[in-house]
C-alpha positions as CSV (number, residue, x, y, z in Angstrom):
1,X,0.0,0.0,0.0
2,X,2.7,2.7,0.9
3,X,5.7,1.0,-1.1
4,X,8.0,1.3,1.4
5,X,11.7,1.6,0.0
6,X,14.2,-1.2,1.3
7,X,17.2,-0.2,3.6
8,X,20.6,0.2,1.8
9,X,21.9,-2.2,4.2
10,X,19.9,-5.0,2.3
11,X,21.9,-4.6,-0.7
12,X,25.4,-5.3,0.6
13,X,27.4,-7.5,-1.3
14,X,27.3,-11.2,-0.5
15,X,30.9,-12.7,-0.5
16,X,32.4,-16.4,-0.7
17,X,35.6,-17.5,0.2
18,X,37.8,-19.4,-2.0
19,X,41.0,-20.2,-2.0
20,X,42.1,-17.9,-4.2
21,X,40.5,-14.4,-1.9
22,X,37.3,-13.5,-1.2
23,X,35.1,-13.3,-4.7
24,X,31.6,-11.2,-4.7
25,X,28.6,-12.4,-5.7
26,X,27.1,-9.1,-8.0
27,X,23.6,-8.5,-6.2
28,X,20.8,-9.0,-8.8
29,X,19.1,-5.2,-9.9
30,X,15.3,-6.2,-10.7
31,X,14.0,-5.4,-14.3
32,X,11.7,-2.1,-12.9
33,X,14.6,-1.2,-11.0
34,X,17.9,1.0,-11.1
35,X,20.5,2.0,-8.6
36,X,22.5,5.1,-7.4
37,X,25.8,6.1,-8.7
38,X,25.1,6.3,-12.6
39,X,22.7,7.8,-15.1
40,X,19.7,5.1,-15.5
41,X,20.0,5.2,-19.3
42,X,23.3,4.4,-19.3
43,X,22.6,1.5,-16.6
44,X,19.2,0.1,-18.9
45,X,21.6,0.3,-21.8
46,X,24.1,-1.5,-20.0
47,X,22.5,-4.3,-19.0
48,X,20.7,-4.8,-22.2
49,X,23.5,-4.9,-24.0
50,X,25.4,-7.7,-21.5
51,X,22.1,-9.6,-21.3
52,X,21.8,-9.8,-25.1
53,X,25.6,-10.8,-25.2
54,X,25.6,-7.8,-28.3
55,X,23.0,-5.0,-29.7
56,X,22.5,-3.0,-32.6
57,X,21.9,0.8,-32.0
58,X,18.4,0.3,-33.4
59,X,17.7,-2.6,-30.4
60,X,18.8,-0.5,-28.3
61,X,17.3,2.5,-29.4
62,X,13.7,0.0,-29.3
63,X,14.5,-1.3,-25.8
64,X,14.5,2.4,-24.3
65,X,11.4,4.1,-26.4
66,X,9.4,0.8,-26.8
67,X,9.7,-1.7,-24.6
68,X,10.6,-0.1,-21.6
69,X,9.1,3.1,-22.7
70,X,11.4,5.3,-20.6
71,X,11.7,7.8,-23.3
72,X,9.3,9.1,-26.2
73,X,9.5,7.1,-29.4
74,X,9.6,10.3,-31.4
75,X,12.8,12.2,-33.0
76,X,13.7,13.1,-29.2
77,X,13.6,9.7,-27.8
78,X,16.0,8.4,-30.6
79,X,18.3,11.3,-30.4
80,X,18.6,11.1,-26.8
81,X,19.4,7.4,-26.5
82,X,21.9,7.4,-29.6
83,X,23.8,10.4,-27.7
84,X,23.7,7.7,-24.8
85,X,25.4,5.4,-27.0
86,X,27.9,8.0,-28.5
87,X,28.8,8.9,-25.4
88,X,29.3,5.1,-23.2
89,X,31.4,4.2,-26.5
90,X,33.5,7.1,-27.2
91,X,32.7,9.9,-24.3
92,X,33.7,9.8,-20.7
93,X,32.1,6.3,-20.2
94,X,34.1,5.4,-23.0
95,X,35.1,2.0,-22.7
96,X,31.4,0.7,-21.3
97,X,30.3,-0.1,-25.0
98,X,32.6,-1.9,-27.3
99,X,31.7,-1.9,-30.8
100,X,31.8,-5.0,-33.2
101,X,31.7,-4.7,-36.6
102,X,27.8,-2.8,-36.2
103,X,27.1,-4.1,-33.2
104,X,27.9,-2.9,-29.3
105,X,29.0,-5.6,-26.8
106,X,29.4,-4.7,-23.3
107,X,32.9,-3.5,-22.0
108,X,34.6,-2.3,-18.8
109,X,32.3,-3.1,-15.7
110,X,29.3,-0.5,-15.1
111,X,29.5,0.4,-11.2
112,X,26.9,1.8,-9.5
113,X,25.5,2.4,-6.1
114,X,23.6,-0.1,-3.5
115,X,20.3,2.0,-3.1
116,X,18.0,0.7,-5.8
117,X,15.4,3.2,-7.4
118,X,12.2,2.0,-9.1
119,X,11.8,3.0,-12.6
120,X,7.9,3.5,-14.8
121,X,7.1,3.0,-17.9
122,X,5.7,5.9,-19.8
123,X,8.3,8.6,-17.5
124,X,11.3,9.2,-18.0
125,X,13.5,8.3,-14.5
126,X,14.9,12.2,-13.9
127,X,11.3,13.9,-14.6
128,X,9.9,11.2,-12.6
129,X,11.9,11.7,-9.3
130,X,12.3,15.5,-9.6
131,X,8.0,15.7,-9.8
132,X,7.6,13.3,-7.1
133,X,10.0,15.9,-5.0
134,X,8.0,18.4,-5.9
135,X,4.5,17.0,-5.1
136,X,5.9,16.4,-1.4
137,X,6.8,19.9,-1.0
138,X,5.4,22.0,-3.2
139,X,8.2,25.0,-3.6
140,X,11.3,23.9,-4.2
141,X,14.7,25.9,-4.4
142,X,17.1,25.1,-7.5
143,X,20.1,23.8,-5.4
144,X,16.9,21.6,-4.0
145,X,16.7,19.7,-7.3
146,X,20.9,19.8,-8.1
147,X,21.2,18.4,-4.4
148,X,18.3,15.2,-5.2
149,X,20.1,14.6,-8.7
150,X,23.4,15.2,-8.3
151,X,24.4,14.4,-4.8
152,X,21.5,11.8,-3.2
153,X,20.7,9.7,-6.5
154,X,24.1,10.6,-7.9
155,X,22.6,10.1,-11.7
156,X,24.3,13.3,-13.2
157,X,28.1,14.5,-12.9
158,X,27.6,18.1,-13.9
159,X,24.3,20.6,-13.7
160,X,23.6,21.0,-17.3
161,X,21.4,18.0,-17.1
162,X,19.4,19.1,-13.8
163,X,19.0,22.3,-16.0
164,X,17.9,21.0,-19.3
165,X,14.9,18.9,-17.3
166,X,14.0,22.2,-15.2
167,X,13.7,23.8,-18.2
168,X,11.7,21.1,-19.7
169,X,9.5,20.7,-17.3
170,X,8.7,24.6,-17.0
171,X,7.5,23.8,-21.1
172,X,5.6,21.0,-20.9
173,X,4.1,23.7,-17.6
174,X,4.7,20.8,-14.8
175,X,6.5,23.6,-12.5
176,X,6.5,27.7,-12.9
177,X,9.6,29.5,-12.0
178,X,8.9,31.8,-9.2
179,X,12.3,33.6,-9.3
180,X,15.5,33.4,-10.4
181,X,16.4,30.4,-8.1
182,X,12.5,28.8,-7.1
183,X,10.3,26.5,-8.9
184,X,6.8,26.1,-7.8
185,X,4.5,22.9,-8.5
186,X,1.9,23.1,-10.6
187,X,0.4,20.1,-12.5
188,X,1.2,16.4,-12.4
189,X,3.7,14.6,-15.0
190,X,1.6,12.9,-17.7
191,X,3.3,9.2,-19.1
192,X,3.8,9.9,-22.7
Protein backbone atom coordinates (compact mmCIF):
# COMPACT_ATOMS: atom_id res chain seq x y z
CA UNK A 1 0.00 0.00 0.00
CA UNK A 2 2.70 2.69 0.92
CA UNK A 3 5.70 0.98 -1.07
CA UNK A 4 7.97 1.27 1.42
CA UNK A 5 11.69 1.60 -0.03
CA UNK A 6 14.16 -1.19 1.30
CA UNK A 7 17.19 -0.22 3.58
CA UNK A 8 20.56 0.21 1.76
CA UNK A 9 21.92 -2.22 4.16
CA UNK A 10 19.94 -5.03 2.29
CA UNK A 11 21.87 -4.64 -0.68
CA UNK A 12 25.36 -5.26 0.65
CA UNK A 13 27.43 -7.52 -1.32
CA UNK A 14 27.31 -11.23 -0.52
CA UNK A 15 30.87 -12.74 -0.48
CA UNK A 16 32.37 -16.37 -0.70
CA UNK A 17 35.63 -17.53 0.18
CA UNK A 18 37.82 -19.44 -2.03
CA UNK A 19 41.05 -20.24 -2.03
CA UNK A 20 42.07 -17.85 -4.18
CA UNK A 21 40.52 -14.42 -1.91
CA UNK A 22 37.29 -13.52 -1.24
CA UNK A 23 35.10 -13.25 -4.66
CA UNK A 24 31.60 -11.16 -4.70
CA UNK A 25 28.63 -12.42 -5.68
CA UNK A 26 27.10 -9.13 -8.05
CA UNK A 27 23.61 -8.45 -6.18
CA UNK A 28 20.79 -8.99 -8.81
CA UNK A 29 19.10 -5.17 -9.95
CA UNK A 30 15.28 -6.18 -10.66
CA UNK A 31 14.04 -5.38 -14.25
CA UNK A 32 11.69 -2.07 -12.89
CA UNK A 33 14.55 -1.22 -10.98
CA UNK A 34 17.86 1.01 -11.15
CA UNK A 35 20.48 1.99 -8.59
CA UNK A 36 22.54 5.10 -7.41
CA UNK A 37 25.84 6.06 -8.72
CA UNK A 38 25.06 6.25 -12.59
CA UNK A 39 22.70 7.76 -15.05
CA UNK A 40 19.69 5.13 -15.52
CA UNK A 41 20.03 5.21 -19.34
CA UNK A 42 23.33 4.41 -19.34
CA UNK A 43 22.58 1.46 -16.60
CA UNK A 44 19.20 0.12 -18.92
CA UNK A 45 21.58 0.30 -21.81
CA UNK A 46 24.13 -1.48 -19.96
CA UNK A 47 22.48 -4.25 -18.99
CA UNK A 48 20.66 -4.78 -22.23
CA UNK A 49 23.53 -4.92 -23.97
CA UNK A 50 25.45 -7.71 -21.48
CA UNK A 51 22.08 -9.61 -21.33
CA UNK A 52 21.84 -9.85 -25.06
CA UNK A 53 25.62 -10.79 -25.19
CA UNK A 54 25.60 -7.82 -28.29
CA UNK A 55 23.02 -5.02 -29.69
CA UNK A 56 22.53 -3.03 -32.64
CA UNK A 57 21.94 0.81 -32.03
CA UNK A 58 18.35 0.31 -33.44
CA UNK A 59 17.69 -2.62 -30.36
CA UNK A 60 18.76 -0.51 -28.27
CA UNK A 61 17.31 2.50 -29.41
CA UNK A 62 13.73 -0.04 -29.28
CA UNK A 63 14.45 -1.29 -25.81
CA UNK A 64 14.51 2.35 -24.27
CA UNK A 65 11.39 4.09 -26.38
CA UNK A 66 9.42 0.83 -26.84
CA UNK A 67 9.73 -1.70 -24.63
CA UNK A 68 10.60 -0.11 -21.62
CA UNK A 69 9.15 3.14 -22.65
CA UNK A 70 11.43 5.34 -20.55
CA UNK A 71 11.74 7.83 -23.28
CA UNK A 72 9.25 9.06 -26.17
CA UNK A 73 9.49 7.07 -29.44
CA UNK A 74 9.65 10.27 -31.41
CA UNK A 75 12.83 12.16 -33.02
CA UNK A 76 13.72 13.13 -29.15
CA UNK A 77 13.61 9.75 -27.83
CA UNK A 78 16.05 8.39 -30.56
CA UNK A 79 18.26 11.35 -30.42
CA UNK A 80 18.62 11.13 -26.81
CA UNK A 81 19.41 7.38 -26.48
CA UNK A 82 21.92 7.37 -29.61
CA UNK A 83 23.78 10.37 -27.65
CA UNK A 84 23.70 7.74 -24.82
CA UNK A 85 25.40 5.44 -26.99
CA UNK A 86 27.91 7.96 -28.51
CA UNK A 87 28.82 8.89 -25.35
CA UNK A 88 29.27 5.13 -23.22
CA UNK A 89 31.40 4.19 -26.53
CA UNK A 90 33.48 7.06 -27.24
CA UNK A 91 32.73 9.87 -24.31
CA UNK A 92 33.71 9.84 -20.71
CA UNK A 93 32.06 6.27 -20.24
CA UNK A 94 34.12 5.40 -22.96
CA UNK A 95 35.07 1.98 -22.74
CA UNK A 96 31.44 0.73 -21.26
CA UNK A 97 30.30 -0.13 -25.02
CA UNK A 98 32.63 -1.91 -27.26
CA UNK A 99 31.72 -1.91 -30.84
CA UNK A 100 31.80 -4.99 -33.17
CA UNK A 101 31.72 -4.65 -36.63
CA UNK A 102 27.85 -2.84 -36.23
CA UNK A 103 27.08 -4.12 -33.20
CA UNK A 104 27.89 -2.92 -29.31
CA UNK A 105 29.00 -5.61 -26.75
CA UNK A 106 29.38 -4.68 -23.31
CA UNK A 107 32.86 -3.49 -22.01
CA UNK A 108 34.56 -2.31 -18.79
CA UNK A 109 32.28 -3.06 -15.71
CA UNK A 110 29.35 -0.48 -15.11
CA UNK A 111 29.53 0.40 -11.23
CA UNK A 112 26.94 1.83 -9.55
CA UNK A 113 25.54 2.41 -6.06
CA UNK A 114 23.61 -0.14 -3.47
CA UNK A 115 20.27 2.01 -3.10
CA UNK A 116 17.99 0.73 -5.75
CA UNK A 117 15.43 3.23 -7.45
CA UNK A 118 12.21 1.99 -9.12
CA UNK A 119 11.77 2.96 -12.57
CA UNK A 120 7.93 3.54 -14.76
CA UNK A 121 7.08 2.99 -17.89
CA UNK A 122 5.72 5.85 -19.85
CA UNK A 123 8.28 8.59 -17.54
CA UNK A 124 11.31 9.22 -18.00
CA UNK A 125 13.53 8.31 -14.50
CA UNK A 126 14.92 12.15 -13.94
CA UNK A 127 11.29 13.94 -14.56
CA UNK A 128 9.88 11.20 -12.63
CA UNK A 129 11.88 11.70 -9.32
CA UNK A 130 12.32 15.46 -9.60
CA UNK A 131 7.96 15.65 -9.81
CA UNK A 132 7.64 13.31 -7.08
CA UNK A 133 10.02 15.92 -4.96
CA UNK A 134 7.96 18.44 -5.89
CA UNK A 135 4.50 17.03 -5.11
CA UNK A 136 5.94 16.36 -1.40
CA UNK A 137 6.82 19.94 -1.04
CA UNK A 138 5.40 22.05 -3.18
CA UNK A 139 8.21 25.02 -3.63
CA UNK A 140 11.34 23.86 -4.15
CA UNK A 141 14.73 25.90 -4.39
CA UNK A 142 17.11 25.10 -7.46
CA UNK A 143 20.07 23.78 -5.42
CA UNK A 144 16.87 21.61 -3.96
CA UNK A 145 16.70 19.67 -7.33
CA UNK A 146 20.89 19.79 -8.11
CA UNK A 147 21.20 18.38 -4.40
CA UNK A 148 18.31 15.22 -5.17
CA UNK A 149 20.09 14.58 -8.73
CA UNK A 150 23.40 15.22 -8.28
CA UNK A 151 24.45 14.44 -4.80
CA UNK A 152 21.51 11.84 -3.21
CA UNK A 153 20.73 9.68 -6.53
CA UNK A 154 24.07 10.56 -7.94
CA UNK A 155 22.62 10.06 -11.71
CA UNK A 156 24.34 13.34 -13.16
CA UNK A 157 28.07 14.52 -12.91
CA UNK A 158 27.60 18.07 -13.88
CA UNK A 159 24.31 20.55 -13.70
CA UNK A 160 23.58 20.99 -17.29
CA UNK A 161 21.38 17.98 -17.10
CA UNK A 162 19.43 19.13 -13.77
CA UNK A 163 18.99 22.32 -15.98
CA UNK A 164 17.91 21.03 -19.25
CA UNK A 165 14.94 18.94 -17.27
CA UNK A 166 14.05 22.22 -15.19
CA UNK A 167 13.65 23.81 -18.20
CA UNK A 168 11.66 21.10 -19.71
CA UNK A 169 9.53 20.68 -17.27
CA UNK A 170 8.70 24.59 -16.99
CA UNK A 171 7.55 23.83 -21.10
CA UNK A 172 5.56 21.01 -20.92
CA UNK A 173 4.09 23.68 -17.65
CA UNK A 174 4.66 20.83 -14.78
CA UNK A 175 6.54 23.60 -12.47
CA UNK A 176 6.51 27.69 -12.92
CA UNK A 177 9.60 29.49 -12.02
CA UNK A 178 8.90 31.85 -9.23
CA UNK A 179 12.29 33.62 -9.31
CA UNK A 180 15.51 33.37 -10.43
CA UNK A 181 16.38 30.35 -8.05
CA UNK A 182 12.47 28.82 -7.13
CA UNK A 183 10.32 26.52 -8.86
CA UNK A 184 6.79 26.10 -7.83
CA UNK A 185 4.52 22.86 -8.46
CA UNK A 186 1.90 23.12 -10.58
CA UNK A 187 0.37 20.09 -12.50
CA UNK A 188 1.23 16.39 -12.45
CA UNK A 189 3.67 14.56 -15.05
CA UNK A 190 1.65 12.90 -17.70
CA UNK A 191 3.27 9.16 -19.07
CA UNK A 192 3.78 9.92 -22.71
Amino acid sequence: MYNPEPDPRYQKPEKIVTFEGEIEIPTLIPDDTVTTGENPFVQIIYRFVKRRESASLEDIVRHVTTEKKLLPHNQYGIARVTAIVNHMHDGILGGLLVKKGNLYAAGVRLKTGRRLVRIYSGYDPFEYQIMRYFEAKGVISREEVHNLIMDDLKWARNGKLVEFYLKKLEKQGNIKKLDKEWFIFKKALEPF
